[in-house]
CHARMM internal coordinates of N, CA and C (Angstrom, degrees):
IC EDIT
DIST 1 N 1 CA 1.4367
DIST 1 CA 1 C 1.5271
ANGL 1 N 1 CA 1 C 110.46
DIST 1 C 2 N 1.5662
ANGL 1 CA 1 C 2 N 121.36
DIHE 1 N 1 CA 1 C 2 N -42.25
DIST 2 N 2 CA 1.4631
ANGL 1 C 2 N 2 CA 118.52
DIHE 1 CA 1 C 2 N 2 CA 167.75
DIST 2 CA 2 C 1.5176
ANGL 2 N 2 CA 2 C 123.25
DIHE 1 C 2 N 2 CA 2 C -36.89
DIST 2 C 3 N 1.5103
ANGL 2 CA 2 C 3 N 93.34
DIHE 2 N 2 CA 2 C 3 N -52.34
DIST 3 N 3 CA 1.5334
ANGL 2 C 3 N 3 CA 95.92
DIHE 2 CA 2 C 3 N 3 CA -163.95
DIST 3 CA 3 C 1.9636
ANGL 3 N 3 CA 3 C 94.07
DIHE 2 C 3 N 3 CA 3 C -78.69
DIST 3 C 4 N 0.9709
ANGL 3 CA 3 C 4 N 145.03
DIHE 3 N 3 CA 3 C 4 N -50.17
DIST 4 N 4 CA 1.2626
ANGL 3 C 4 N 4 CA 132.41
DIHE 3 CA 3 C 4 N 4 CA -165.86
DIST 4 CA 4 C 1.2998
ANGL 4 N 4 CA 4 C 119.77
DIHE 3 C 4 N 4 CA 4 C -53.37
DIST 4 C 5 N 1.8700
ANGL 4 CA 4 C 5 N 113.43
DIHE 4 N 4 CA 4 C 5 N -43.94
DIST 5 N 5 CA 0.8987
ANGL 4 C 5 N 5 CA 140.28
DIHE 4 CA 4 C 5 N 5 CA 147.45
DIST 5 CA 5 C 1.3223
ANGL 5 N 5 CA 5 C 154.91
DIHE 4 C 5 N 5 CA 5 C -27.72
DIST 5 C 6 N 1.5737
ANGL 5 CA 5 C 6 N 104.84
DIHE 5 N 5 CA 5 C 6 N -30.93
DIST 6 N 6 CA 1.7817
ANGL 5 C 6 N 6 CA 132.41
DIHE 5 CA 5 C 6 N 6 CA -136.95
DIST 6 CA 6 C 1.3251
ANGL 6 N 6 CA 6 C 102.13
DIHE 5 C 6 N 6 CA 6 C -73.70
DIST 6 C 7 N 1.4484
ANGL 6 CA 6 C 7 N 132.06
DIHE 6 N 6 CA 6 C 7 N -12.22
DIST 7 N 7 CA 1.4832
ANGL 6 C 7 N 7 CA 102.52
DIHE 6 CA 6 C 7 N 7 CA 168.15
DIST 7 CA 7 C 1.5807
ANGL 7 N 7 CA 7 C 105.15
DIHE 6 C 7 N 7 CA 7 C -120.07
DIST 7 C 8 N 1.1746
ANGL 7 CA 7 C 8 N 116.67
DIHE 7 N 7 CA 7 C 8 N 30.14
DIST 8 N 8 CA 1.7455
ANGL 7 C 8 N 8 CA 132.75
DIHE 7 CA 7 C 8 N 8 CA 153.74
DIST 8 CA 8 C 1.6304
ANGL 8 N 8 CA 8 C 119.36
DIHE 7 C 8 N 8 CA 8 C -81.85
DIST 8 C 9 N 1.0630
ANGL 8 CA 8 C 9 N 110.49
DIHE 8 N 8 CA 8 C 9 N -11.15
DIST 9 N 9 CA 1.6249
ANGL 8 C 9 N 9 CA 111.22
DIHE 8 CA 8 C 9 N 9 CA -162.08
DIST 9 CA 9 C 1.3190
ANGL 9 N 9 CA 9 C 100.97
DIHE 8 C 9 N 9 CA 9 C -96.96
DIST 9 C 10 N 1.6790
ANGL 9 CA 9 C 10 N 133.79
DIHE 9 N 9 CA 9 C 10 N 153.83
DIST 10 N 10 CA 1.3686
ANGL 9 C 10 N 10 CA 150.07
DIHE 9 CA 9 C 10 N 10 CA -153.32
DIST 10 CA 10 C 1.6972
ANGL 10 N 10 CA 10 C 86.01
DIHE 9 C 10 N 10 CA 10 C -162.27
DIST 10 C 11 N 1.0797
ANGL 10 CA 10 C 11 N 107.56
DIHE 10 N 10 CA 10 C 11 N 108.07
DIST 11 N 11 CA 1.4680
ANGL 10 C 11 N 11 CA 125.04
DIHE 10 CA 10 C 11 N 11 CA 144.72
DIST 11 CA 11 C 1.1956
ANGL 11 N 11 CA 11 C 138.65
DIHE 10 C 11 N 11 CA 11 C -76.81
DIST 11 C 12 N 1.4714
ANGL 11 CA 11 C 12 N 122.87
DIHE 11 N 11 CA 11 C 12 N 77.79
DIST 12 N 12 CA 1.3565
ANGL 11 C 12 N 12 CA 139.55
DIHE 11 CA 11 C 12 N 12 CA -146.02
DIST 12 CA 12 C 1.6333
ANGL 12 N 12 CA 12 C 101.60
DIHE 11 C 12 N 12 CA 12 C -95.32
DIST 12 C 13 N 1.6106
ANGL 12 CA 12 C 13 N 105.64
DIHE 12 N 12 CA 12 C 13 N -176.49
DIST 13 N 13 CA 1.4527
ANGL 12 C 13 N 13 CA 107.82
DIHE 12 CA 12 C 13 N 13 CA -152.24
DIST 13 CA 13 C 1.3236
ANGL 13 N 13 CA 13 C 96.86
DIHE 12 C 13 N 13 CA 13 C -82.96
DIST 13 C 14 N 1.1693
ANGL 13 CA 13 C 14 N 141.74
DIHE 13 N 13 CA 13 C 14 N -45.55
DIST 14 N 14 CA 2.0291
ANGL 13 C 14 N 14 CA 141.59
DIHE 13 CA 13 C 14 N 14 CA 146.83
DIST 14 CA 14 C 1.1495
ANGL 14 N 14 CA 14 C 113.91
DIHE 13 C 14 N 14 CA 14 C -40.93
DIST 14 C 15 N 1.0845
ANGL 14 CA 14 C 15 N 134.99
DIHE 14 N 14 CA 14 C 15 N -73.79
DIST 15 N 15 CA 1.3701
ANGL 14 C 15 N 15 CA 161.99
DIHE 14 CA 14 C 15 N 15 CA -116.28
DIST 15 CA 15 C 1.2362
ANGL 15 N 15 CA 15 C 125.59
DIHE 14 C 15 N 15 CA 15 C -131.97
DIST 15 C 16 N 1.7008
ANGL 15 CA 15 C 16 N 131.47
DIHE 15 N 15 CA 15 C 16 N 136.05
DIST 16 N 16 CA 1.5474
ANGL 15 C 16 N 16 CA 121.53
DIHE 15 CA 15 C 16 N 16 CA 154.58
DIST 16 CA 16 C 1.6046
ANGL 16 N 16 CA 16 C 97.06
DIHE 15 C 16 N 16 CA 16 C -82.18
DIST 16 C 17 N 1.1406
ANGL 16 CA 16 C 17 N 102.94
DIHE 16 N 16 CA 16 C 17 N 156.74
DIST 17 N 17 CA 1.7708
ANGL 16 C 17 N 17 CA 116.58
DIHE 16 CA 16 C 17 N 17 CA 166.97
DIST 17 CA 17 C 1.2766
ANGL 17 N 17 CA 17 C 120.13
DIHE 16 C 17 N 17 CA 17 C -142.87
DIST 17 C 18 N 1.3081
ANGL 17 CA 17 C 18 N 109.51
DIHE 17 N 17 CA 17 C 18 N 92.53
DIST 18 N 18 CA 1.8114
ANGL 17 C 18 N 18 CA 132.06
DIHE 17 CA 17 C 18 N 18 CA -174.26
DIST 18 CA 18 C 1.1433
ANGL 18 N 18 CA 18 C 111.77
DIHE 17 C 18 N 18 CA 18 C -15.12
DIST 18 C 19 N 1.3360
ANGL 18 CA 18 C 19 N 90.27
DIHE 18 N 18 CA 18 C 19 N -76.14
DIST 19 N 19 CA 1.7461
ANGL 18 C 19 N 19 CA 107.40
DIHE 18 CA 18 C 19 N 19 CA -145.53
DIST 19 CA 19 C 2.0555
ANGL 19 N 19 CA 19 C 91.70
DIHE 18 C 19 N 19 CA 19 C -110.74
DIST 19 C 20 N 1.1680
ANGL 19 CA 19 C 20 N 120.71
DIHE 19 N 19 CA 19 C 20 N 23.91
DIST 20 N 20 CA 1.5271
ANGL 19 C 20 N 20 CA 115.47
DIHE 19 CA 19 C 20 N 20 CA -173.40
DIST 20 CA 20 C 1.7925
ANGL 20 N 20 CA 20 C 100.64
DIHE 19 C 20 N 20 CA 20 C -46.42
DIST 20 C 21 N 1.4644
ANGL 20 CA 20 C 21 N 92.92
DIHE 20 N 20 CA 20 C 21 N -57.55
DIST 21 N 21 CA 2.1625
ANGL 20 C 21 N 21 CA 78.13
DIHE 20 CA 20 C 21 N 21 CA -175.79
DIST 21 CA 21 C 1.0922
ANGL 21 N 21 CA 21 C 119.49
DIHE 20 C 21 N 21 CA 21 C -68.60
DIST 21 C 22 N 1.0458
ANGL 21 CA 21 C 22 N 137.44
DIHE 21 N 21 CA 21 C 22 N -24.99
DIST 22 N 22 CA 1.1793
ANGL 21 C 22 N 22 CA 110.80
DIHE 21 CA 21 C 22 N 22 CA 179.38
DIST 22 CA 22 C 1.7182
ANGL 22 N 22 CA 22 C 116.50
DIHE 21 C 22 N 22 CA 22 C -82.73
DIST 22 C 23 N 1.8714
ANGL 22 CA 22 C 23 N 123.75
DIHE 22 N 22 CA 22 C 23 N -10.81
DIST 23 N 23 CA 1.0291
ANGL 22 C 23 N 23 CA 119.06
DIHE 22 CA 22 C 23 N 23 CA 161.78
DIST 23 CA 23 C 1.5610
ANGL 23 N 23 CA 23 C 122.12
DIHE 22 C 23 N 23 CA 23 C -55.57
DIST 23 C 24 N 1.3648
ANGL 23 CA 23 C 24 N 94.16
DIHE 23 N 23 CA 23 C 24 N -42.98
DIST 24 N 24 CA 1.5637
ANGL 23 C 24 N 24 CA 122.86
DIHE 23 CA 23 C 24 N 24 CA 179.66
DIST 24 CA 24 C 1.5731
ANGL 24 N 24 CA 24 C 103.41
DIHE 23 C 24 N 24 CA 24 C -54.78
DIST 24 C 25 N 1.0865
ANGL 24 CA 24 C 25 N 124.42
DIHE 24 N 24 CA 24 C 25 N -59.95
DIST 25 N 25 CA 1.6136
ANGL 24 C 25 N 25 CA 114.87
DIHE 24 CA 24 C 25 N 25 CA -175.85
DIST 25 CA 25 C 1.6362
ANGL 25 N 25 CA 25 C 105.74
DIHE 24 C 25 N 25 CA 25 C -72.30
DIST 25 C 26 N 1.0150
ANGL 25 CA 25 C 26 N 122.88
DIHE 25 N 25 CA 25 C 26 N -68.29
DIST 26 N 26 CA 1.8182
ANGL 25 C 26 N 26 CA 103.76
DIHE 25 CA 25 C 26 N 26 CA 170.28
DIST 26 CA 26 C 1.5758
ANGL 26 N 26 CA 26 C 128.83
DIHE 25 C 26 N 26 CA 26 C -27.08
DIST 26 C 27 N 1.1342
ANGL 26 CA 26 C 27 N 101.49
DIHE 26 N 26 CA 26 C 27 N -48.67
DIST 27 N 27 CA 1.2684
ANGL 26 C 27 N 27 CA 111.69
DIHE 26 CA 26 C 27 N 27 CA 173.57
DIST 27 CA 27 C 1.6108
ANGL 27 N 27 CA 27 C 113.91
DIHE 26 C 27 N 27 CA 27 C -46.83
DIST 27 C 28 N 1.9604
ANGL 27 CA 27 C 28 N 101.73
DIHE 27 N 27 CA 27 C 28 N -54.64
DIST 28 N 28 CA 1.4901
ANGL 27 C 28 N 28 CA 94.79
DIHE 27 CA 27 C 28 N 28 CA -170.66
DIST 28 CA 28 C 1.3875
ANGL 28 N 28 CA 28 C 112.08
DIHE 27 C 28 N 28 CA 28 C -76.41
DIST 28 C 29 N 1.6655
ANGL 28 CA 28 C 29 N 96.73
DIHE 28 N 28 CA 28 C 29 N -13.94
DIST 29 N 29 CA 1.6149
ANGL 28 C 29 N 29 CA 78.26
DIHE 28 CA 28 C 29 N 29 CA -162.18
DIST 29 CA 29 C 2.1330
ANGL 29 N 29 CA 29 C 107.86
DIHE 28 C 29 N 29 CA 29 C -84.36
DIST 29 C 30 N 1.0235
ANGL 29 CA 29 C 30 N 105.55
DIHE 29 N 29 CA 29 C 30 N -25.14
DIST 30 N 30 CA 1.3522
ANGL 29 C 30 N 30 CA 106.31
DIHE 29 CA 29 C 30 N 30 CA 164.54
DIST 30 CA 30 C 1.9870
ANGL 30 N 30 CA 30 C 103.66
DIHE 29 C 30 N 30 CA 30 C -56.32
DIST 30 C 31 N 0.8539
ANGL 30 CA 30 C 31 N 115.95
DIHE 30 N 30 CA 30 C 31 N -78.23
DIST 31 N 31 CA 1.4395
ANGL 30 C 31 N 31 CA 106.28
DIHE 30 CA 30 C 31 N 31 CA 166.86
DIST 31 CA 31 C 1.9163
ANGL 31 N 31 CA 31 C 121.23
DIHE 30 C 31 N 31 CA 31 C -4.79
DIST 31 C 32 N 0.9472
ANGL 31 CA 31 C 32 N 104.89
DIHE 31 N 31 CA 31 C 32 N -44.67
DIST 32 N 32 CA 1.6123
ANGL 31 C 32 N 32 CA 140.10
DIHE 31 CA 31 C 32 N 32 CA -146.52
DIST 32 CA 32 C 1.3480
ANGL 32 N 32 CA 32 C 92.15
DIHE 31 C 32 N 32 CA 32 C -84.95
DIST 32 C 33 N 1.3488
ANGL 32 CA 32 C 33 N 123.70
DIHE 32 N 32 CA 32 C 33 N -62.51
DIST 33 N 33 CA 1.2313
ANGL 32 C 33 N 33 CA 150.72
DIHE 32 CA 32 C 33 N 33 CA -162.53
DIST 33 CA 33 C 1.7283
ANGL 33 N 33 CA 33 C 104.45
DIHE 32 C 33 N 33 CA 33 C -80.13
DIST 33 C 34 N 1.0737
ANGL 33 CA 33 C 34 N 118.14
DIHE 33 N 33 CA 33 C 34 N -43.76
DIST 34 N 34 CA 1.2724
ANGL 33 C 34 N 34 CA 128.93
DIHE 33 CA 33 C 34 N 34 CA -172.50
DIST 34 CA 34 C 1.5787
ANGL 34 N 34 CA 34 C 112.83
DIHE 33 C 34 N 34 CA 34 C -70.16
DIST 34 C 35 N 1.4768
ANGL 34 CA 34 C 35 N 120.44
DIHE 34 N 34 CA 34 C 35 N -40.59
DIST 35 N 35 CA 1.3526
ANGL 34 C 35 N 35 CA 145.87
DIHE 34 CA 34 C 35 N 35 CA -166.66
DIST 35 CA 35 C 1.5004
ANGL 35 N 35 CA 35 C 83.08
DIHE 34 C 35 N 35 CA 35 C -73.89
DIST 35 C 36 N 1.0302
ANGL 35 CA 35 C 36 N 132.53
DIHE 35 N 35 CA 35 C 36 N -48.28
DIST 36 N 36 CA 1.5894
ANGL 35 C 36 N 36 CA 136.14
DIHE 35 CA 35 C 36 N 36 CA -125.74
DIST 36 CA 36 C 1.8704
ANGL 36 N 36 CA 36 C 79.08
DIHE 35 C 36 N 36 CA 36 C -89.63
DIST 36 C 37 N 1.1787
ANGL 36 CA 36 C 37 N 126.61
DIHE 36 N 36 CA 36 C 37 N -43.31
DIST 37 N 37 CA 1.7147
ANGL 36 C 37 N 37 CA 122.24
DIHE 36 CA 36 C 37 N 37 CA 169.97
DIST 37 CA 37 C 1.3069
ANGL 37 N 37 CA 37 C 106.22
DIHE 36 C 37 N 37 CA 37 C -54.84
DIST 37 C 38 N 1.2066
ANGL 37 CA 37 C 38 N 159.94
DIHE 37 N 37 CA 37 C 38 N -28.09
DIST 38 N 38 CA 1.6648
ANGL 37 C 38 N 38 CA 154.41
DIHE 37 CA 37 C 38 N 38 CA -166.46
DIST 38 CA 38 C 0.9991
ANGL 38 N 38 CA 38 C 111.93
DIHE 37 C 38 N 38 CA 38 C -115.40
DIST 38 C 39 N 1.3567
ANGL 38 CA 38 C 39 N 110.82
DIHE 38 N 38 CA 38 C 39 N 123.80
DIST 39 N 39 CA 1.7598
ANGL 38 C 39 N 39 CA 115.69
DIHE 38 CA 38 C 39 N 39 CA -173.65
DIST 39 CA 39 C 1.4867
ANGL 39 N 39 CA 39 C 93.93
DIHE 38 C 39 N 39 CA 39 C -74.19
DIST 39 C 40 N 1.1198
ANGL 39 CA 39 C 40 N 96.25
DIHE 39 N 39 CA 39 C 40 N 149.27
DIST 40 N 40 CA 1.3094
ANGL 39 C 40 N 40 CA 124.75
DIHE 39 CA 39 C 40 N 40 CA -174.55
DIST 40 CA 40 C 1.8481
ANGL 40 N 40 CA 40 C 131.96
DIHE 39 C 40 N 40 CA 40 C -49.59
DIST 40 C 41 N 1.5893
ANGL 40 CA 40 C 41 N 92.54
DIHE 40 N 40 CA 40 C 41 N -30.90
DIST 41 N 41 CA 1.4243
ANGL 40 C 41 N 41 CA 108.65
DIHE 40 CA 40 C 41 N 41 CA 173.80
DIST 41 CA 41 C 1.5636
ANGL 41 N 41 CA 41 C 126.32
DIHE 40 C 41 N 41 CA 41 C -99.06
DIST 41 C 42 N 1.8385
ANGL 41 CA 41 C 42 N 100.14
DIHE 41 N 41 CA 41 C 42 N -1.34
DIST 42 N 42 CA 1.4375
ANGL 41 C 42 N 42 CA 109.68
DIHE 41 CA 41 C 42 N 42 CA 174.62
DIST 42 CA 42 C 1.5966
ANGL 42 N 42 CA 42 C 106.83
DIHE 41 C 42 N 42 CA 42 C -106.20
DIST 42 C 43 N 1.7347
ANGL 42 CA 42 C 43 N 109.16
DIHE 42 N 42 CA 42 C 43 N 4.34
DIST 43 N 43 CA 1.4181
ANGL 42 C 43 N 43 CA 106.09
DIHE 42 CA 42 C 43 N 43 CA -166.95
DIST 43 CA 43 C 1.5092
ANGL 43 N 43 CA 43 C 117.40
DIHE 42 C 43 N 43 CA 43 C -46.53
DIST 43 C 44 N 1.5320
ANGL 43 CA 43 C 44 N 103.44
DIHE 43 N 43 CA 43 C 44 N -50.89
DIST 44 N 44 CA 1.3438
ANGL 43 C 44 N 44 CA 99.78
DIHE 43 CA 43 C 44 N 44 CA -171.22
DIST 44 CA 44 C 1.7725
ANGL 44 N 44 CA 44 C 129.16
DIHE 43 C 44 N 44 CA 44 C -98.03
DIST 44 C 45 N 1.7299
ANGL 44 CA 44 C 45 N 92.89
DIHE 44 N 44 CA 44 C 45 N 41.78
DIST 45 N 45 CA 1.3888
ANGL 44 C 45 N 45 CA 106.23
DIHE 44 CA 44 C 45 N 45 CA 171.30
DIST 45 CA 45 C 1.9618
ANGL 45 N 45 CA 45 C 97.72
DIHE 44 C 45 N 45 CA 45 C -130.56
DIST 45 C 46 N 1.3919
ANGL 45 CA 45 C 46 N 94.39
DIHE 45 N 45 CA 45 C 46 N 24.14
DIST 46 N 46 CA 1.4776
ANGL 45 C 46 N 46 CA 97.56
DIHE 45 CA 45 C 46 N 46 CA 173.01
DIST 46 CA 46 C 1.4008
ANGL 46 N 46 CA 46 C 117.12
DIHE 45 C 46 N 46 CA 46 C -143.49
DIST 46 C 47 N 1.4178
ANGL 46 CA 46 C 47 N 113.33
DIHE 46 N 46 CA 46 C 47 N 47.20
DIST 47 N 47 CA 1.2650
ANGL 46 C 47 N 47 CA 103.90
DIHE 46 CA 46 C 47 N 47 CA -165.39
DIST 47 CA 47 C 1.6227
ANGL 47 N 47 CA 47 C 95.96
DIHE 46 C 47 N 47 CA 47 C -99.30
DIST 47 C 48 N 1.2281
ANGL 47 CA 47 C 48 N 153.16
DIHE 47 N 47 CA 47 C 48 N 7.48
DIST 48 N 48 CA 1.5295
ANGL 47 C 48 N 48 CA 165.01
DIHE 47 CA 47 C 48 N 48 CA -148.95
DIST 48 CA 48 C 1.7476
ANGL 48 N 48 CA 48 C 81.24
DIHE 47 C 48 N 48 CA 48 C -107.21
DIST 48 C 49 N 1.7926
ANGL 48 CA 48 C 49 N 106.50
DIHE 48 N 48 CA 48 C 49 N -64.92
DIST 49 N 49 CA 2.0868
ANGL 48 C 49 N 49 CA 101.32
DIHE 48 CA 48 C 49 N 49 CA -174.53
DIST 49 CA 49 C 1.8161
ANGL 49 N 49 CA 49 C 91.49
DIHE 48 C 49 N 49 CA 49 C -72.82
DIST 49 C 50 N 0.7436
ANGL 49 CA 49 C 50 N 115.12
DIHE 49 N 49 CA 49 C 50 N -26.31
DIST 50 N 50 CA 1.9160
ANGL 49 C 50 N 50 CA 101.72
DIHE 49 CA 49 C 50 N 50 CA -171.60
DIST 50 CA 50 C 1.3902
ANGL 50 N 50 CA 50 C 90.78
DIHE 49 C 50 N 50 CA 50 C -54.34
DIST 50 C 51 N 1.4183
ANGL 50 CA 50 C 51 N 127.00
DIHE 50 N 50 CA 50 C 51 N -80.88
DIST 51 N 51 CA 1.4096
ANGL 50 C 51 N 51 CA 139.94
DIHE 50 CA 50 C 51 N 51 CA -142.09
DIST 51 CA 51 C 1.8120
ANGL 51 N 51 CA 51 C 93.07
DIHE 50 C 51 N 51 CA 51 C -63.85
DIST 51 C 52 N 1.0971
ANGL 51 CA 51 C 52 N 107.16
DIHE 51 N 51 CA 51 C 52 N -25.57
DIST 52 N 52 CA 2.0672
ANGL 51 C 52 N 52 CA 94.44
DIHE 51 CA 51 C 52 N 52 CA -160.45
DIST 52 CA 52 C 1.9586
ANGL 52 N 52 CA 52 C 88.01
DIHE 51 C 52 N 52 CA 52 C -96.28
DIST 52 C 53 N 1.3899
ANGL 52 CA 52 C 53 N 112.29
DIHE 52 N 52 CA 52 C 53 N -30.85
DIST 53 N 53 CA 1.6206
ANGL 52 C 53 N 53 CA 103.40
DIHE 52 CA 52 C 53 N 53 CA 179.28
DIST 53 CA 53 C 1.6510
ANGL 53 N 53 CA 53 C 112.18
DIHE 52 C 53 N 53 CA 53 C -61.05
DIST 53 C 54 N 1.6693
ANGL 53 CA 53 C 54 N 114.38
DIHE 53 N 53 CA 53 C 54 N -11.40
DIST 54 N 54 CA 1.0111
ANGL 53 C 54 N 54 CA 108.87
DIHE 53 CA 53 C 54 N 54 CA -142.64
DIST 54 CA 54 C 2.1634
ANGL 54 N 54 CA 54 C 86.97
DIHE 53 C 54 N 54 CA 54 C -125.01
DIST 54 C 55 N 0.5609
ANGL 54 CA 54 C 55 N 109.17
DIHE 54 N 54 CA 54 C 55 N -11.08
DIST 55 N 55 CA 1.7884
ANGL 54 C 55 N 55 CA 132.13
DIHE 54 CA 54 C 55 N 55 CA 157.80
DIST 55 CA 55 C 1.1112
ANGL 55 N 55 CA 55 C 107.34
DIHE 54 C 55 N 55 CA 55 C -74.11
DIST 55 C 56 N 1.3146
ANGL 55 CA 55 C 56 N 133.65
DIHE 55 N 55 CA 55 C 56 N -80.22
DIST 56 N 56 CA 1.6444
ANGL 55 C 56 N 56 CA 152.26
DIHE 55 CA 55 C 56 N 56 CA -177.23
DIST 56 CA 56 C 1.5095
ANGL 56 N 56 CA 56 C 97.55
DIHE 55 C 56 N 56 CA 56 C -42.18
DIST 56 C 57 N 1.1136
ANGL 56 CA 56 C 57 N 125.07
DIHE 56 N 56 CA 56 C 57 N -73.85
DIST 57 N 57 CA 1.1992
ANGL 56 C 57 N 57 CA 128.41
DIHE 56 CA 56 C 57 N 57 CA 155.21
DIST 57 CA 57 C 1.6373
ANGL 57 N 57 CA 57 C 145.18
DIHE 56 C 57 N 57 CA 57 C -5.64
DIST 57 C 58 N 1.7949
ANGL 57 CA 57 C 58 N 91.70
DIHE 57 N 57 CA 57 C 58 N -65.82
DIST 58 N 58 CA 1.5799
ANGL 57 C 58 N 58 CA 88.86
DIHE 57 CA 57 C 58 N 58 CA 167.86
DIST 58 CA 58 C 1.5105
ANGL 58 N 58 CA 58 C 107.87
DIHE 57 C 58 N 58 CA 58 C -88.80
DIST 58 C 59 N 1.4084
ANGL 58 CA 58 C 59 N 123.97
DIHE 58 N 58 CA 58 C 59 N -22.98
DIST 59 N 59 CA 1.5265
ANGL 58 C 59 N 59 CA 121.25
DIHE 58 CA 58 C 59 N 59 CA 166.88
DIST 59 CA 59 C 1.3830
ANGL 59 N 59 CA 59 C 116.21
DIHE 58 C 59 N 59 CA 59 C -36.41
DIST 59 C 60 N 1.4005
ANGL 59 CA 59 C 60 N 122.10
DIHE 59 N 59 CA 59 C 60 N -36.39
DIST 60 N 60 CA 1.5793
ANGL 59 C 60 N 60 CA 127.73
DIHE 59 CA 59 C 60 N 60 CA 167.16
DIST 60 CA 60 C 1.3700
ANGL 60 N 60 CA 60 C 123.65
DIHE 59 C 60 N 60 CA 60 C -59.92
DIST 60 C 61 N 1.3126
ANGL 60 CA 60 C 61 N 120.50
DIHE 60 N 60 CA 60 C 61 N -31.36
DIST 61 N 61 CA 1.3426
ANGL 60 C 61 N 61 CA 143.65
DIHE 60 CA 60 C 61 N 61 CA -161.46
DIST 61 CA 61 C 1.6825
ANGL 61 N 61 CA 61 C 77.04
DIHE 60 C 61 N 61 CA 61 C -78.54
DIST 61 C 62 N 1.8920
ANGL 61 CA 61 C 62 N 104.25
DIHE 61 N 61 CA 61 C 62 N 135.40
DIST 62 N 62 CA 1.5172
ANGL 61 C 62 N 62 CA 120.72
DIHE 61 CA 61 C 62 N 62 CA 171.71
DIST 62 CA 62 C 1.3025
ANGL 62 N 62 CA 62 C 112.59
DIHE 61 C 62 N 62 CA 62 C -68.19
DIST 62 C 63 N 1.3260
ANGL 62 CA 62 C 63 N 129.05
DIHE 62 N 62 CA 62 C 63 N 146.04
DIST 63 N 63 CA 1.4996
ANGL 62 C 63 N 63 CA 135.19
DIHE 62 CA 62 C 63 N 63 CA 179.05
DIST 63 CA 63 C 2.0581
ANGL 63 N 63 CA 63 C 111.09
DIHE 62 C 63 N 63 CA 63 C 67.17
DIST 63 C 64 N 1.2373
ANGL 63 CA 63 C 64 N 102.18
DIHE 63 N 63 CA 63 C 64 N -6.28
DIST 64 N 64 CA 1.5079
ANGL 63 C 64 N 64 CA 95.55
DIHE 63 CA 63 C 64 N 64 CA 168.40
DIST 64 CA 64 C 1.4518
ANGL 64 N 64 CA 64 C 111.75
DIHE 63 C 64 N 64 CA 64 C -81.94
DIST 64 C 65 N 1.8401
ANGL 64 CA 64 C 65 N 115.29
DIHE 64 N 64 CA 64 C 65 N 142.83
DIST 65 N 65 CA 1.5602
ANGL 64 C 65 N 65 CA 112.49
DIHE 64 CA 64 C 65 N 65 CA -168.66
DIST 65 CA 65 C 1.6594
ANGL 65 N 65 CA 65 C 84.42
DIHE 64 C 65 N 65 CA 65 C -148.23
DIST 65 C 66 N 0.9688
ANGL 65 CA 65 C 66 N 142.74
DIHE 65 N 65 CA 65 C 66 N 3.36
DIST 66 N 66 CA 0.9840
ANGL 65 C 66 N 66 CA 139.71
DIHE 65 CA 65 C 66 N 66 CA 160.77
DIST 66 CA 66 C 1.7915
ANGL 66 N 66 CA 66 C 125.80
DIHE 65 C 66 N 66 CA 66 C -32.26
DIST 66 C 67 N 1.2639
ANGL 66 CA 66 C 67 N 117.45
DIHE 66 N 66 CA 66 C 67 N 149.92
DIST 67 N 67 CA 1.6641
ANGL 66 C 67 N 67 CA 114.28
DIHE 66 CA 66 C 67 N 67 CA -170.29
DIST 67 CA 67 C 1.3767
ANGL 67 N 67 CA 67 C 116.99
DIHE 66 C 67 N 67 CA 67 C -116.08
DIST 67 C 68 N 1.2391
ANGL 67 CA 67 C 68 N 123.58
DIHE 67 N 67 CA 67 C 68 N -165.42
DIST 68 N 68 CA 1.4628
ANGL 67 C 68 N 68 CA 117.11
DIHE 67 CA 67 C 68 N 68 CA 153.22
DIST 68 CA 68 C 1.4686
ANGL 68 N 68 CA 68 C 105.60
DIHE 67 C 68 N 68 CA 68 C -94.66
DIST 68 C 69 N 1.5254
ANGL 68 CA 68 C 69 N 103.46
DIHE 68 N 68 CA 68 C 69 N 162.30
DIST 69 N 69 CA 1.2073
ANGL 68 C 69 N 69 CA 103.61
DIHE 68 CA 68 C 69 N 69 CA -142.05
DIST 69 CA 69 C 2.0351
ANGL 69 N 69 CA 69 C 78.07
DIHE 68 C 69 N 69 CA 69 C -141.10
DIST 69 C 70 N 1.4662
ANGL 69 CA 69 C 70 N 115.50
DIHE 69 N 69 CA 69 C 70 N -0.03
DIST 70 N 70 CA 1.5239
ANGL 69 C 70 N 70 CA 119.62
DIHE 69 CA 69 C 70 N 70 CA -170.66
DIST 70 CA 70 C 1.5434
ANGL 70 N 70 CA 70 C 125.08
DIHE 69 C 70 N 70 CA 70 C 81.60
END
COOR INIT
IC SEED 1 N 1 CA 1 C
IC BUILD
């Protein structure tokens, strides 16, 4: 996984973490995508559809198994 991987990995203060960038860019870019539906001045009376558009979302993404977490 290093080598396929090798410029995805973040060597954190516990932990190695493989594949962190490339979690990291899916992540934002669904983020990215999600924002881009809510005008801008109602954003933060929509963060309840932000957070679940943005769940639903990476739930689609292959190999994600992740839950709610609250």
């Amino acid at each position: 996984m290093m080598v396929k991987y090798a410029a995805a990995y973040v060597d954190g203060p516990e932990a190695l973490l493989p594949a962190y960038g490339i979690v990291f860019r899916e992540g934002r870019d669904v983020i990215y995508q999600e924002v881009t539906k809510i005008d801008s001045l109602s954003l933060h009376r929509n963060r309840d559809t932000l957070r679940s558009g943005i769940t639903e979302n990476l739930r689609r993404k292959p190999g994600w198994r992740g839950g709610d977490s609250g």
